[in-house]
Rosetta silent file (secondary structure, phi, psi, omega in degrees, C-alpha in Angstrom):
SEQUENCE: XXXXXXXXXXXXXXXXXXXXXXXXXXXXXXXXXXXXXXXXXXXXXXXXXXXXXXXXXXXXXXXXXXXXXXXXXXXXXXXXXXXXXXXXXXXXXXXXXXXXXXXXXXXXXXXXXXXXXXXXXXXXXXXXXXXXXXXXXXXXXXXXXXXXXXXXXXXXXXXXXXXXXXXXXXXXXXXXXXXXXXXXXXXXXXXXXXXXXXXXXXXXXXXXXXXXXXXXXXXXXXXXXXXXXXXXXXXXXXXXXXXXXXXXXXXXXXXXXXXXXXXXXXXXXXXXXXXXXXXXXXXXXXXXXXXXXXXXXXXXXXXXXXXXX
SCORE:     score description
SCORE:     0.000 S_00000001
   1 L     0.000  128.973 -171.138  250.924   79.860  136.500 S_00000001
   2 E   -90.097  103.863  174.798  248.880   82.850  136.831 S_00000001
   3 E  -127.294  149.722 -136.465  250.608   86.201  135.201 S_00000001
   4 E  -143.716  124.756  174.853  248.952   89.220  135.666 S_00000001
   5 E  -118.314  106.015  153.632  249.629   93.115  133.893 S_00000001
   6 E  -110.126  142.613  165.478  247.214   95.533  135.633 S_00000001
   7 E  -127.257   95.179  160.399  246.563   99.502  134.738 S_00000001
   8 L    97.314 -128.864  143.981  244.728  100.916  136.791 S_00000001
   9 L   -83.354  -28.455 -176.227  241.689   99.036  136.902 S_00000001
  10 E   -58.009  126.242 -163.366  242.391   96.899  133.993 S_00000001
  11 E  -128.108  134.876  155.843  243.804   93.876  134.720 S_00000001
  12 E  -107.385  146.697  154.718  245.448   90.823  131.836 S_00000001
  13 E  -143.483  106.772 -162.150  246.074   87.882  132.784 S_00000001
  14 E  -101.724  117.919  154.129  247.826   85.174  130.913 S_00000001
  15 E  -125.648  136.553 -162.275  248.005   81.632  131.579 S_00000001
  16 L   -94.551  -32.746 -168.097  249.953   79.313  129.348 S_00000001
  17 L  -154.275   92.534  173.989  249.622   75.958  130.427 S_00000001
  18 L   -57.351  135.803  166.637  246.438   75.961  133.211 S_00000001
  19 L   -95.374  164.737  152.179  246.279   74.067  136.315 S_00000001
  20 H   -64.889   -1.365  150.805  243.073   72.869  138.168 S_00000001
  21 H  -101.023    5.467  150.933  243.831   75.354  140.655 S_00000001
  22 H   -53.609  -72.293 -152.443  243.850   78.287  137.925 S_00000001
  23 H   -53.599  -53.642 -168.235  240.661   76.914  137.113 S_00000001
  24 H   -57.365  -43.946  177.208  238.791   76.397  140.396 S_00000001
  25 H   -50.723  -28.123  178.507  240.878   80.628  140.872 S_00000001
  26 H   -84.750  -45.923  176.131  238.606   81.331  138.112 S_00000001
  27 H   -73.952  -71.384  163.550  235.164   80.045  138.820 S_00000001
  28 H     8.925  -54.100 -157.100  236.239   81.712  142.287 S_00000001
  29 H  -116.834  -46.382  158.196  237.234   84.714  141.342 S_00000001
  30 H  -104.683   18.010 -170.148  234.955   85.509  138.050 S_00000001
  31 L    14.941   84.599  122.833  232.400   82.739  138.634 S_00000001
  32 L   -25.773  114.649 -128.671  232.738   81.961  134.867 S_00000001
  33 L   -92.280  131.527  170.212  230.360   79.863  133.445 S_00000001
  34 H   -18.928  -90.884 -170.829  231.111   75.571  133.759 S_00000001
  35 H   -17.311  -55.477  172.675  230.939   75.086  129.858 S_00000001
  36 H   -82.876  -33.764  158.588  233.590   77.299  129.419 S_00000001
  37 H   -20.362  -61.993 -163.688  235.828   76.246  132.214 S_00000001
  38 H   -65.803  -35.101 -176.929  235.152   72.646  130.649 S_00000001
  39 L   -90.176   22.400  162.129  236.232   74.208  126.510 S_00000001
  40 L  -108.459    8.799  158.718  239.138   75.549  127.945 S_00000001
  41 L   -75.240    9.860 -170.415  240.705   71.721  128.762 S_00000001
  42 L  -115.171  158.013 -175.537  239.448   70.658  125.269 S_00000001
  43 L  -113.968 -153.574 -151.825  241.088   71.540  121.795 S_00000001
  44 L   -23.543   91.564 -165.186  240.028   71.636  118.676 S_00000001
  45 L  -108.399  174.096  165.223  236.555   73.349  119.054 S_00000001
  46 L   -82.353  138.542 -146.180  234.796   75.494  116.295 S_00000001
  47 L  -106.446  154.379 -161.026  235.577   79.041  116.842 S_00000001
  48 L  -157.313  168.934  174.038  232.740   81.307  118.594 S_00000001
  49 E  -124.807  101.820  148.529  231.273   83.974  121.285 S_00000001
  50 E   -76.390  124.312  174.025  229.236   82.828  124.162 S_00000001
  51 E   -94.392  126.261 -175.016  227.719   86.209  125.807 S_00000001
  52 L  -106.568 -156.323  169.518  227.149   86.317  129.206 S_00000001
  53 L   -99.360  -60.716  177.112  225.833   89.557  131.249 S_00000001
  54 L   -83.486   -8.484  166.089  229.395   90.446  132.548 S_00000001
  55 L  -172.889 -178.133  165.656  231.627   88.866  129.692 S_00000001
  56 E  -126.825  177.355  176.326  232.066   86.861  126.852 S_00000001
  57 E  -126.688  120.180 -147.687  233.892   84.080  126.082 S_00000001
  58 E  -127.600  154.614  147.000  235.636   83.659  122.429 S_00000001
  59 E  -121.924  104.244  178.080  237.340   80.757  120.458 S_00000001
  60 E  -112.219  158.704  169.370  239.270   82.185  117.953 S_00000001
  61 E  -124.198  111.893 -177.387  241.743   80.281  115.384 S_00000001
  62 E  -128.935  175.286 -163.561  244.874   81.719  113.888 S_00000001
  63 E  -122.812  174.358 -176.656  247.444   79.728  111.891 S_00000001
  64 E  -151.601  165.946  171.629  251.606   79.672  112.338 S_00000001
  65 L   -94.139  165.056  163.356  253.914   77.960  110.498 S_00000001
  66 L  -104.101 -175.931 -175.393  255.538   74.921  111.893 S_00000001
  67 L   -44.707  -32.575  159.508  259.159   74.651  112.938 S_00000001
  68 L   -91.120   13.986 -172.102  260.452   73.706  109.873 S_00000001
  69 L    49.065   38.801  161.166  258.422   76.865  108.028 S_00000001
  70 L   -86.882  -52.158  176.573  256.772   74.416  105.788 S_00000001
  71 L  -136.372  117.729  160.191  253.236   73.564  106.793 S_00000001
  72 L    -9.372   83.316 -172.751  250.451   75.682  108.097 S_00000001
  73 E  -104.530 -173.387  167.891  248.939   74.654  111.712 S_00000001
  74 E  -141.153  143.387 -165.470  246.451   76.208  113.978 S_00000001
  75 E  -104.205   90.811 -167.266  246.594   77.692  116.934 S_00000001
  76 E   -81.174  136.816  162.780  243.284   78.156  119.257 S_00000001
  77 E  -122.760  109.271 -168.441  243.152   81.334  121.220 S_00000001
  78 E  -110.700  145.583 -154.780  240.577   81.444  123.946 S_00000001
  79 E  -130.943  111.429 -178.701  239.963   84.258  125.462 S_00000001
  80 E   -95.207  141.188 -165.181  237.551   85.789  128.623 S_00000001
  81 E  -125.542  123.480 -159.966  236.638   89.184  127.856 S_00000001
  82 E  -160.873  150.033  170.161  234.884   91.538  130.747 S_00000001
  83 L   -10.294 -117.952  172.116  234.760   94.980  131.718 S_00000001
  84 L   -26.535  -30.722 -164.453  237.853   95.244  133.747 S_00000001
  85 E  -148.604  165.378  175.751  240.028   92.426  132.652 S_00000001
  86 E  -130.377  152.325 -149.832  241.160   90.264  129.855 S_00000001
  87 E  -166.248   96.358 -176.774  242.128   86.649  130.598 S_00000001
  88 E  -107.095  147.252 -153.461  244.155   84.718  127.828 S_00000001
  89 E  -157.939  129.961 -152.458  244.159   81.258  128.687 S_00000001
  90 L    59.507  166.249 -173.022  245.793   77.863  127.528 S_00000001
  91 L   -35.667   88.143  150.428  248.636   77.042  124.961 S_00000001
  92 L   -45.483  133.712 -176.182  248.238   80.303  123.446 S_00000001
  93 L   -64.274  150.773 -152.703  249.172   81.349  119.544 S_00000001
  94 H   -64.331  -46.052  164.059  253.083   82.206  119.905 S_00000001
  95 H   -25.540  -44.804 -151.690  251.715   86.144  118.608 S_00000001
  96 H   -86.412  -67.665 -171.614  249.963   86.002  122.280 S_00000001
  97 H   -36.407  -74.274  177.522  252.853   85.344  124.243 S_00000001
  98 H   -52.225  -28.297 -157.750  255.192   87.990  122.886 S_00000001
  99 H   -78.008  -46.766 -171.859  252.877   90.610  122.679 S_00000001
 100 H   -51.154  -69.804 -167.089  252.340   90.114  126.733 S_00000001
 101 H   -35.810  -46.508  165.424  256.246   89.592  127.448 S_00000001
 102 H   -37.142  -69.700  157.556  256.363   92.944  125.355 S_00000001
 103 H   -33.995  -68.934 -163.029  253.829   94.526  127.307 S_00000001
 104 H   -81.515   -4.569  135.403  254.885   93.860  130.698 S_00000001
 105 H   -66.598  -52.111  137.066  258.045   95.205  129.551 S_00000001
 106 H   -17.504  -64.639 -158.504  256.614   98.433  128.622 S_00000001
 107 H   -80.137  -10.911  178.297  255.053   98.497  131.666 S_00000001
 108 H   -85.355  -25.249  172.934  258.020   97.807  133.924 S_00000001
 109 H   -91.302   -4.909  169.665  260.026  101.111  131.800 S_00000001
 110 L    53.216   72.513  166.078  256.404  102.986  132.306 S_00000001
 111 L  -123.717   90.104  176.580  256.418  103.728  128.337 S_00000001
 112 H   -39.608  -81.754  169.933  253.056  105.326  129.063 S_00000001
 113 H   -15.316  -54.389  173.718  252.963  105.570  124.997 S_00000001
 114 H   -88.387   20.898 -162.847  253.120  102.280  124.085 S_00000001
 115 H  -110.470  -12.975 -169.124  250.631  101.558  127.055 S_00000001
 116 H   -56.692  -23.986  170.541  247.251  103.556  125.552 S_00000001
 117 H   -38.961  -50.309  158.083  245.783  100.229  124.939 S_00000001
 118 H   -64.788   14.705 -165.491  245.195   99.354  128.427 S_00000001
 119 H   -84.598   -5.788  174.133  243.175  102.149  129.074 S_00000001
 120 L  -157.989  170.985 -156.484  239.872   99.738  128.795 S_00000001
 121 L   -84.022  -50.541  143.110  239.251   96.003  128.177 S_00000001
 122 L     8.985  -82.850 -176.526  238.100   96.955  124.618 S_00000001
 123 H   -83.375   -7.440  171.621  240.974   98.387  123.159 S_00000001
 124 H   -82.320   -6.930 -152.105  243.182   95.995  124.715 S_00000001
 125 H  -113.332  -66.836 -163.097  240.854   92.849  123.269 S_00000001
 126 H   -64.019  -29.235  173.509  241.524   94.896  119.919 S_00000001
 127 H   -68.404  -38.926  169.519  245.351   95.199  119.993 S_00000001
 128 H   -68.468  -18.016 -154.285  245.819   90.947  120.614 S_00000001
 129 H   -94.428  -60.513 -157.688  243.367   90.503  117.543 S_00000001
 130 H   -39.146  -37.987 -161.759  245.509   93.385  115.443 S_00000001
 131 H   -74.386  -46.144 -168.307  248.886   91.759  116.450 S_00000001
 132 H   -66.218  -36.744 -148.513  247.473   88.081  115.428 S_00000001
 133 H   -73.137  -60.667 -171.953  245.726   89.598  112.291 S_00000001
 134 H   -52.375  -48.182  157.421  249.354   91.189  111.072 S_00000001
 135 H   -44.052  -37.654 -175.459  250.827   87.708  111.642 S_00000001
 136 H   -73.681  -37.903 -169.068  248.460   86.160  109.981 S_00000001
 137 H   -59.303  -63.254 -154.366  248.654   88.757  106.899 S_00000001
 138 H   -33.341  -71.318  177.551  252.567   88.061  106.988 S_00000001
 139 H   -40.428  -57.798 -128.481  252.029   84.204  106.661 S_00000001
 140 H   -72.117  -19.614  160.799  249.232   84.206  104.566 S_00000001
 141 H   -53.285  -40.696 -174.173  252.433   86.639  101.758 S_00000001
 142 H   -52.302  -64.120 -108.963  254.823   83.584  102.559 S_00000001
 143 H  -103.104  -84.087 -154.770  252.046   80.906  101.495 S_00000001
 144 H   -38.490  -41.436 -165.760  251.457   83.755   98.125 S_00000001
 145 H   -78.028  -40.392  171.814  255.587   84.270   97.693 S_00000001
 146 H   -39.905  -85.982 -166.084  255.315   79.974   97.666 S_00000001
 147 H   -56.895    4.085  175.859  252.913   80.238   94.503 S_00000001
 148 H  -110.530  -24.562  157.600  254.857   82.685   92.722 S_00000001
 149 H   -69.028  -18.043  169.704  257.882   80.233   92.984 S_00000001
 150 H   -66.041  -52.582  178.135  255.993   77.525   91.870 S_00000001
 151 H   -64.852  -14.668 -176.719  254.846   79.294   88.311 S_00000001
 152 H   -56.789  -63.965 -166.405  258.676   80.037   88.101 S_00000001
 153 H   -78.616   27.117  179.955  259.610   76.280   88.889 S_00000001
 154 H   -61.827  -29.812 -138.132  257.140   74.766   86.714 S_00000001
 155 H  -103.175  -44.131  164.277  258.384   75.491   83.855 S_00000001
 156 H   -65.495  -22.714  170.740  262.651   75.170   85.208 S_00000001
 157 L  -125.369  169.285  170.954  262.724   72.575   87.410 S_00000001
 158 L   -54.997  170.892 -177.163  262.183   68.471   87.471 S_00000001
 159 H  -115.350    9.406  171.857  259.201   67.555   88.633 S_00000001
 160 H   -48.264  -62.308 -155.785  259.361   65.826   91.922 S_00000001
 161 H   -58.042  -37.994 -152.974  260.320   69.006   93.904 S_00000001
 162 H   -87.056  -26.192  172.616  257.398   70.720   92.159 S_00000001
 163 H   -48.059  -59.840 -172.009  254.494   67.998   92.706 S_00000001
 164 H   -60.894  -74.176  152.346  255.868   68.596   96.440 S_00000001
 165 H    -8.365  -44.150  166.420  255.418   71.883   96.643 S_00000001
 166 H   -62.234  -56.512  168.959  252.042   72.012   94.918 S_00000001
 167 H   -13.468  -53.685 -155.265  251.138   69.077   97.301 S_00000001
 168 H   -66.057 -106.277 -176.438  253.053   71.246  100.198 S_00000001
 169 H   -62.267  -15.278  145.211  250.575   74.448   99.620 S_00000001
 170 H   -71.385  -42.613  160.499  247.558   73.078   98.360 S_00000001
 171 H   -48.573  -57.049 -166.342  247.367   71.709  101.739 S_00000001
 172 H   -84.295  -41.397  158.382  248.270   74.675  104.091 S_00000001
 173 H   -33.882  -48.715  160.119  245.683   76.645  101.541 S_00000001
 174 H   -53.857  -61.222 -178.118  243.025   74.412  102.774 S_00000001
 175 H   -42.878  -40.972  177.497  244.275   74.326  105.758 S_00000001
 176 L  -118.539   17.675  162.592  243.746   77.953  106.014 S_00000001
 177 L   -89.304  -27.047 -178.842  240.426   78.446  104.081 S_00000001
 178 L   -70.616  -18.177  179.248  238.736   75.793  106.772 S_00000001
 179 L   -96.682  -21.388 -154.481  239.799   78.204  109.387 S_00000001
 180 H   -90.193  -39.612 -159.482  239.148   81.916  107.971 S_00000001
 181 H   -57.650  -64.169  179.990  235.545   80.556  106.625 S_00000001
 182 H   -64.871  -42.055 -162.907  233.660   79.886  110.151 S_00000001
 183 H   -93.367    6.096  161.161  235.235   82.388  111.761 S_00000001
 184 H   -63.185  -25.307  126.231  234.393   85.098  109.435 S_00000001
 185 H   -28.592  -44.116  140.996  231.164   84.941  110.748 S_00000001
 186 H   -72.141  -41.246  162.148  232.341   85.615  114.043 S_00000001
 187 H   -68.349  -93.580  -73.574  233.772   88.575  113.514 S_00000001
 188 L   -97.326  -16.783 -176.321  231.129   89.969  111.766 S_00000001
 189 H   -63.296  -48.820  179.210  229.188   89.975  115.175 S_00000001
 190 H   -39.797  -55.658 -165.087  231.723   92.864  116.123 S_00000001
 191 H   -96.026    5.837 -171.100  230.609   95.381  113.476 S_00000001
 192 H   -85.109  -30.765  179.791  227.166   94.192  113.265 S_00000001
 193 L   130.614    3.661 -173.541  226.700   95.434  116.649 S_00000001
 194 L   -98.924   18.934  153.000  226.230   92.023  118.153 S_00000001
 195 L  -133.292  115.744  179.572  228.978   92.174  120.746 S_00000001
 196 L   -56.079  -51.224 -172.299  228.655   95.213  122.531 S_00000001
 197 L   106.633 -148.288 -155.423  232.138   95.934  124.519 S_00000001
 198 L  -148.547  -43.140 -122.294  232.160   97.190  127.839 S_00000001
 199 L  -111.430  159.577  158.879  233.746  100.541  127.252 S_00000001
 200 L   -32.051  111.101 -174.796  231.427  103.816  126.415 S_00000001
 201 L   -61.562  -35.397  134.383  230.862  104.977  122.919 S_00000001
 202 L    10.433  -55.843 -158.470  231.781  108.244  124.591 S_00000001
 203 L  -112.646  -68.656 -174.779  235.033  107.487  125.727 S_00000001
 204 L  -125.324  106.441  175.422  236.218  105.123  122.568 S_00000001
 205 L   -75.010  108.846 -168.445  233.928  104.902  119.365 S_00000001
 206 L   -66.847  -65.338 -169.847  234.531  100.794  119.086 S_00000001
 207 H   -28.804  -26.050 -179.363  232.978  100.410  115.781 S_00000001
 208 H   -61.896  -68.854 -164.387  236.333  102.092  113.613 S_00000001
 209 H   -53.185  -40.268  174.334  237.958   99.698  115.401 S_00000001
 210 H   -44.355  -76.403 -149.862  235.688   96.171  115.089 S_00000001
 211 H   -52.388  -48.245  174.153  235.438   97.156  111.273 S_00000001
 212 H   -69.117   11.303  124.101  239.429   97.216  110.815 S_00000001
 213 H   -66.054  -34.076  168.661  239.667   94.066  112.042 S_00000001
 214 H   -80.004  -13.828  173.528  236.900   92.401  110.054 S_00000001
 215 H   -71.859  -43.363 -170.734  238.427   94.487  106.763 S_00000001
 216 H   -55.379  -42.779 -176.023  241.825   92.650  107.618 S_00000001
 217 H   -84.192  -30.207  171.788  240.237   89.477  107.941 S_00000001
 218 H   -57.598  -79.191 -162.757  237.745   90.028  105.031 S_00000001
 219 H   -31.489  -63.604 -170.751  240.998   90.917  102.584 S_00000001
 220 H   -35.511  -29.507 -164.150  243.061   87.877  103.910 S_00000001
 221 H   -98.122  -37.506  164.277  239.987   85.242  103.419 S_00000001
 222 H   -88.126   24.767  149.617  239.922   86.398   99.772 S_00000001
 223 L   -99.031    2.746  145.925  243.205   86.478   99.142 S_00000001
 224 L   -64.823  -28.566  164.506  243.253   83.086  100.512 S_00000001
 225 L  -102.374    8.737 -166.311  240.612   82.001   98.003 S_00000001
 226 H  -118.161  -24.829  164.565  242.197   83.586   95.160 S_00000001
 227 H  -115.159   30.922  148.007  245.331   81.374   95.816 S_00000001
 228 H   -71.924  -60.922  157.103  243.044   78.853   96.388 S_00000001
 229 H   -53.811  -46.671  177.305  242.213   79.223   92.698 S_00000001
 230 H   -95.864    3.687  143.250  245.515   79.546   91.526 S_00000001
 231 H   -47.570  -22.405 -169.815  246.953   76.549   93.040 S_00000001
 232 H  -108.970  -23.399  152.497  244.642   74.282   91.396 S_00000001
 233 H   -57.563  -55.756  171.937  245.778   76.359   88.069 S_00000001
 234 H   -62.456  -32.182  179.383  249.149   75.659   88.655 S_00000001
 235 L   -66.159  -78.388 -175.453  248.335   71.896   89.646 S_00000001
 236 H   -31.842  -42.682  179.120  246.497   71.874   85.681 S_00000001
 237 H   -51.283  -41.526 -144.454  248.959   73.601   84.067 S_00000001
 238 H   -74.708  -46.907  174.969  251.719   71.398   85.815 S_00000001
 239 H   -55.041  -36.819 -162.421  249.585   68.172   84.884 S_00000001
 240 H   -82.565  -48.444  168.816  248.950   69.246   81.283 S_00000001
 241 H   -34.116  -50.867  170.007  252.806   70.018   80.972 S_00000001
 242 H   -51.872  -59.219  158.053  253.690   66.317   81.910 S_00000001
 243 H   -43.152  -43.360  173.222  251.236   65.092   79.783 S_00000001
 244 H   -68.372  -49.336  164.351  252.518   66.735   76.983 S_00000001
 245 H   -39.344  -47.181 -172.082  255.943   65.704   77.787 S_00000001
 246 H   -81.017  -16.115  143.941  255.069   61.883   78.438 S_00000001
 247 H   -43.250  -45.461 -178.486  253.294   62.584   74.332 S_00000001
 248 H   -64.099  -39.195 -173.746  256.496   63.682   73.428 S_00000001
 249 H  -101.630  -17.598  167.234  258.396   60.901   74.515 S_00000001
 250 H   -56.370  -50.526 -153.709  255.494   58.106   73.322 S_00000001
 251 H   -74.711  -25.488  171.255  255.790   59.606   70.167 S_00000001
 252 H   -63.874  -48.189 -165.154  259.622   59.290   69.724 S_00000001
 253 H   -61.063  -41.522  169.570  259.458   55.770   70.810 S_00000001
 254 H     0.390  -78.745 -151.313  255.870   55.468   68.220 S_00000001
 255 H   -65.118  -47.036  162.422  258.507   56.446   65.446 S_00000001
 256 H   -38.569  -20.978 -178.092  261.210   54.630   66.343 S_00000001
 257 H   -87.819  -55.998 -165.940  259.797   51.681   66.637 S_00000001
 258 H   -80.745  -11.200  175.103  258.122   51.728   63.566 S_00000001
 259 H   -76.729    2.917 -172.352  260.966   52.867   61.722 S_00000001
 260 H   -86.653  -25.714 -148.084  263.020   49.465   63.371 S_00000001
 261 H   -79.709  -44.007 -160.085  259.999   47.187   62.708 S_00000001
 262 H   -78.061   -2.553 -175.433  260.266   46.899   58.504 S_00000001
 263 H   -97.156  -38.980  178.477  264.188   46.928   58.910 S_00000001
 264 H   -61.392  -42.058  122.872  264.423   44.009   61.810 S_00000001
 265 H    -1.251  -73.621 -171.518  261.711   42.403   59.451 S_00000001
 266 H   -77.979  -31.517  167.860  264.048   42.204   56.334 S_00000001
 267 H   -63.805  -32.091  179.588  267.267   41.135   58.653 S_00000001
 268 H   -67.504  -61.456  177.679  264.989   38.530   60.561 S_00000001
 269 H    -9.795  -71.786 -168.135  264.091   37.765   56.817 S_00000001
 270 L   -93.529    8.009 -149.927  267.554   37.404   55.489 S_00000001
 271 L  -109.236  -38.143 -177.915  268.954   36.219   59.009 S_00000001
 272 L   -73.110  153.577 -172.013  267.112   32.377   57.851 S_00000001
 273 L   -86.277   67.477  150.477  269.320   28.998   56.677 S_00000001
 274 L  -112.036 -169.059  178.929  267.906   29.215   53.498 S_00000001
 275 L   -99.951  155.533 -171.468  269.341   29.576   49.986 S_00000001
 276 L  -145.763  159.821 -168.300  268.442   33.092   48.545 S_00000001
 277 L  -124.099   77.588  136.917  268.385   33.173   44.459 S_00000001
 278 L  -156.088  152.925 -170.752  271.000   36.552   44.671 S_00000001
 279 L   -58.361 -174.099 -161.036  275.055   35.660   45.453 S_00000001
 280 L  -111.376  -21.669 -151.117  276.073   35.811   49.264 S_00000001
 281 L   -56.664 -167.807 -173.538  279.256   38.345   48.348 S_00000001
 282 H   -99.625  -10.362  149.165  279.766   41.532   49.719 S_00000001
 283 H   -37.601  -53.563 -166.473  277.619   43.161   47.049 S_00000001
 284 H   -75.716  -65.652 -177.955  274.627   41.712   48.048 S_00000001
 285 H   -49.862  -46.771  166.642  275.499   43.186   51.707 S_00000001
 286 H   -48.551  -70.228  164.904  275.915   46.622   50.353 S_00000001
 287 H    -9.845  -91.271 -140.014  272.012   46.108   48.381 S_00000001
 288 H   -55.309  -49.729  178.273  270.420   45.227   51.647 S_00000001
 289 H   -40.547  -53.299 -154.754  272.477   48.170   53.666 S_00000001
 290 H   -61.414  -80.517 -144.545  271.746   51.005   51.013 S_00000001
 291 H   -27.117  -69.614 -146.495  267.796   49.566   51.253 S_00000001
 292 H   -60.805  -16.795 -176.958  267.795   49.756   54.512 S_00000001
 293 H   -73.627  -47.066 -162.828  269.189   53.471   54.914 S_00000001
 294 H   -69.039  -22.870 -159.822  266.261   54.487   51.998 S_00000001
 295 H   -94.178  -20.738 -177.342  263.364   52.941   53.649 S_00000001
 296 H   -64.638  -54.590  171.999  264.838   54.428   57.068 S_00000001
 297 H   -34.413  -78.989 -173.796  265.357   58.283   55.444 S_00000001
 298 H   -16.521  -45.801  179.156  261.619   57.477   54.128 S_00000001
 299 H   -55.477  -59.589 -127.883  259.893   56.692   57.432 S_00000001
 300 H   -79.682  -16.275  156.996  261.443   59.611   58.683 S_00000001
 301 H   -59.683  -29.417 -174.612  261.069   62.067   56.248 S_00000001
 302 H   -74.465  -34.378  149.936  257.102   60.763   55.974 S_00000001
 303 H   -35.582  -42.329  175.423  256.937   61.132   59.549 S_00000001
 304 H   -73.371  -28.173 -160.778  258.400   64.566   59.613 S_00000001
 305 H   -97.273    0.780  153.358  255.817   65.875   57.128 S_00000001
 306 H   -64.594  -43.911  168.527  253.094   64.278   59.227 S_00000001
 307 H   -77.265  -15.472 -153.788  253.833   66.351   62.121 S_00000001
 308 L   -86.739  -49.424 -172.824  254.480   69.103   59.897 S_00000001
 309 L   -88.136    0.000    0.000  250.351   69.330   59.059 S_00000001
């Protein structure tokens, strides 16, 4: 289903889940190039600009959480971009959707104000990137507010939950440095100058705008590599913490052990059906007890002053 916001000349048109007669309406109507026709049935493509003489064609990648707000997916948003019109097209990121429903609300109350966007293909191509870009900041504080609960529960909680967690966001960290990394490179065509626009420099000086999108996207992809870094801090720390713990607990049994081994040694000793040349009475049982208390105090005092240096 073909839904359609026009101003003026400017026309969007969003389709969420394309038929083969949207397509065949499309080479029809904007004789669109095959290739792209053909990437928009296909998913997971690397994201890019083909430039034509009368439009481009973009593959962009933004991430969402998934339903349970846990792990980081991606979303492709492909997009035909042309003088006159804008043309969002397939399962669109969720960011896409609302902004239109939003829109063509606006536009049914004629809130002229919240409408300046449409006044060219341009600034309308810049308001879906700003809207995905702010979502995107928003997640990318959740996945940062994650790591700052982690150094809390490192140190506070057991450590299954926290392995899962690192586990959790070490993932979705990847997950969203494999996406911001190629397509920072795409953007960068926008401010280099090497996607023009459509609209007049004249009318709307583009360039403010291009570069505040690629600043947004610049900041995001290093603060995405900077908790890139400190996840893999937090994994070392978290490791070295165990380690010390699982030292901690070798070493009690260590001492324990050895303080058991010379006293099960003189009871195994005194335990055989022999004759012993001292009486059997309960004297003799007191002897062996006191020994055994001095050589235990002994270990553990020699022990203590071992750890002590």
């Amino acid at each position: 289903m073909i839904e359609t916001i026009q101003h003026g000349s400017l026309k969007w048109q969003h389709i969420t889940n394309p038929t083969e007669k949207d397509y065949a309406f499309l080479m029809d109507t904007y004789h669109f190039h095959p290739l792209d026709i053909e990437d928009c049935h296909e998913t997971n493509h690397r994201p890019k600009i083909d430039e034509y003489d009368d439009y481009y064609f973009l593959i962009l990648h933004f991430p969402y959480f998934d339903k349970a707000k846990k792990f980081v997916r991606i979303s492709e948003v492909k997009l035909f971009w042309g003088k006159d019109f804008v043309i969002t097209i397939g399962k669109a990121h969720w960011v896409i959707d609302k902004l239109f429903d939003e829109t063509q609300e606006d536009y049914s109350d004629r809130d002229e104000d919240t409408l300046e966007f449409l006044s060219c293909s341009d600034l309308l191509l810049y308001n879906i990137l700003d809207r995905l870009m702010k979502e995107t900041y928003t997640l990318i504080l959740t996945v940062g507010s994650n790591l700052d609960m982690i150094n809390y529960n490192i140190f506070n909680k057991k450590a299954k939950p926290v392995i899962e967690d690192i586990s959790i966001n070490r993932s979705n960290i990847i997950q969203l440095n494999t996406t911001f990394r190629p397509q920072l490179r795409v953007l960068h065509m926008f401010e280099s100058g090497g996607i023009k626009g459509f609209v007049s420099p004249e009318i709307v000086e583009m360039d403010d705008y291009w570069g505040d999108i690629l600043d947004q996207y610049q900041k995001m992809f290093d603060m995405v590599e900077d908790y890139g870094e400190l996840i893999e801090g937090q994994s070392k720390t978290f490791d070295s913490l165990q380690a010390n713990k699982t030292n901690e607990i070798m070493k009690v049994l260590t001492v324990f052990n050895t303080i058991m081994l010379p006293l099960t040694v003189i009871t195994g000793f005194l335990g055989m059906n022999i004759d012993f040349p001292f009486p059997t009475g309960a004297t003799s049982m007191w002897v062996i007890l006191v020994s055994m208390i001095v050589i235990t105090i002994a270990l553990i005092f020699y022990f203590n002053r071992q750890t002590d240096r």
